[in-house]
N, C-alpha and C positions, 0 to 999 in steps of 0.2 A: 293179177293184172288183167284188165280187161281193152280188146280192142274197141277205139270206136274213135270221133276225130277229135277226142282229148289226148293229149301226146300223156302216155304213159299216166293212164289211169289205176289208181288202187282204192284198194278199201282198207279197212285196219276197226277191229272192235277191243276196246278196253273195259275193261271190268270195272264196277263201281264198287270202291269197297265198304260201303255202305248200303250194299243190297244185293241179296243171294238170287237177283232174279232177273236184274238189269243191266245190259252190257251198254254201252254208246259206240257208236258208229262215226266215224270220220273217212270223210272221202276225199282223197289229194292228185293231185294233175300234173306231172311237170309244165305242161301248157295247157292253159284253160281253152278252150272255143265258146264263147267269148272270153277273155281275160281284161278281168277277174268275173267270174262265172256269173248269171242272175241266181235267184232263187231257187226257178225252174229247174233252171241248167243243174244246179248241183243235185238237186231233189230229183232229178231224172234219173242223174249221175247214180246215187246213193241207190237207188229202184234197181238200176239195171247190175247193180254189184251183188246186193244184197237180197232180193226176192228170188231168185233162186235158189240161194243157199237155205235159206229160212223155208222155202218149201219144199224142200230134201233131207230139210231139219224135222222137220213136221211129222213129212212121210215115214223116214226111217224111227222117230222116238213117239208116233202116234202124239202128236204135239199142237198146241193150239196157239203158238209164240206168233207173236204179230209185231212189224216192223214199225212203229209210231216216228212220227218229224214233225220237228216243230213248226209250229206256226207261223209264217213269214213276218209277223209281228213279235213274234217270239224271241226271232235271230235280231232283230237290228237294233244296232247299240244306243243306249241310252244313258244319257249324261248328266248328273244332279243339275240341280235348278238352276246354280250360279253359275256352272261352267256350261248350260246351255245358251243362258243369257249371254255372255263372252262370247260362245262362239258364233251366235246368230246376228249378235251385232257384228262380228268378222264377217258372215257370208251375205248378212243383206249390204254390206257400205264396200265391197270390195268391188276393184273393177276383175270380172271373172278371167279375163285374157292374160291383163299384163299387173301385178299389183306393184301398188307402188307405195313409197314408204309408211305411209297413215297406214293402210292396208297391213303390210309389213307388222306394223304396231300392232295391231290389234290380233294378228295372228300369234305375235309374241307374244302377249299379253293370257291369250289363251293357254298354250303351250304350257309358260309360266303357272297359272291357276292349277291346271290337271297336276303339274307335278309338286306344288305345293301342297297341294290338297289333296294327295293321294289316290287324285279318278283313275280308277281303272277303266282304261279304255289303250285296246293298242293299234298300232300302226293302220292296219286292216279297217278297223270301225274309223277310224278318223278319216280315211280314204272314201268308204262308203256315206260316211256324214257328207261330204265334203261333194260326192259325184252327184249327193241327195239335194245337197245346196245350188245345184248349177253350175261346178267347175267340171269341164272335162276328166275323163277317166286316166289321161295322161297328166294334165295337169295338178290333177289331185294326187294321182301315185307321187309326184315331185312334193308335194306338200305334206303328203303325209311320212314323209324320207326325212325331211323337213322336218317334221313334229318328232319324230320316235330321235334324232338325232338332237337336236336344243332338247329334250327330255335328259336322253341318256348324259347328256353333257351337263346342266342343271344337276342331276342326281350324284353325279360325280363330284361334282363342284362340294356339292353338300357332306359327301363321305369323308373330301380330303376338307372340311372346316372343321368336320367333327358335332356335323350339325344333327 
């Protein structure tokens, strides 16, 4: 754990068991500053956990391991063709403040398609899509509560038809 004005900062590296060489790195906050973090933020975040370690990794195994992150293009979620279309027609015709039931629709409509169609995309990316679209960072946390929940209840729906 590391101090700093992220409330209870950690780091955590998993193994890839697909390669004798490569660990991943995630970095968790009980409280983000900001919440939910920028790019920066987190990529700061990861720096100040991990380049120390990795340079005491170095010094003690005479070691040449370097900390690679991806690419702020890299991180942000992307969603096939037809459920972009879906959803961009949701975030250009909505009124951003208060939506109202067309609006409604078209969110449904979204929601519907991802789980029909097996997008993976979760809670987090939809929020981010959505803060990307112009709704507030509050208002979108609500939507995308919103989303992973008509998801999970769709999906449910489908296990008890036996679909």
């Amino acid at each position: 754990m590391l101090l700093t004005h992220h409330r209870v900062l950690m780091g955590r590296m998993v193994s890839d068991p697909a390669s004798r060489t490569r660990v991943y790195l995630e970095v968790r906050a009980l409280r983000w500053t900001p919440d939910p973090p920028t790019y920066k933020v987190y990529v700061e975040a990861a720096r100040s956990i991990f380049k120390p370690l990795l340079h005491q990794y170095n010094l003690k195994f005479r070691s040449g391991r370097k900390l690679q992150i991806q690419s702020r293009d890299a991180t942000e979620p992307h969603l096939p063709v037809m459920a972009r279309q879906i959803f961009e027609e949701f975030v250009d015709r909505a009124s951003k403040s208060a939506l109202r039931n067309p609006d409604w629709q078209r969110f449904y409509a979204f929601t519907w398609h991802c789980t029909a169609h097996n997008v993976h995309i979760t809670r987090d990316d939809v929020h981010r899509l959505l803060v990307s679209g112009g709704f507030s960072i509050e208002h979108a946390a609500d939507l995308a509560d919103i989303f992973e929940h008509g998801r999970n209840l769709l999906i449910h729906h489908r296990k008890k038809e036996g679909k």
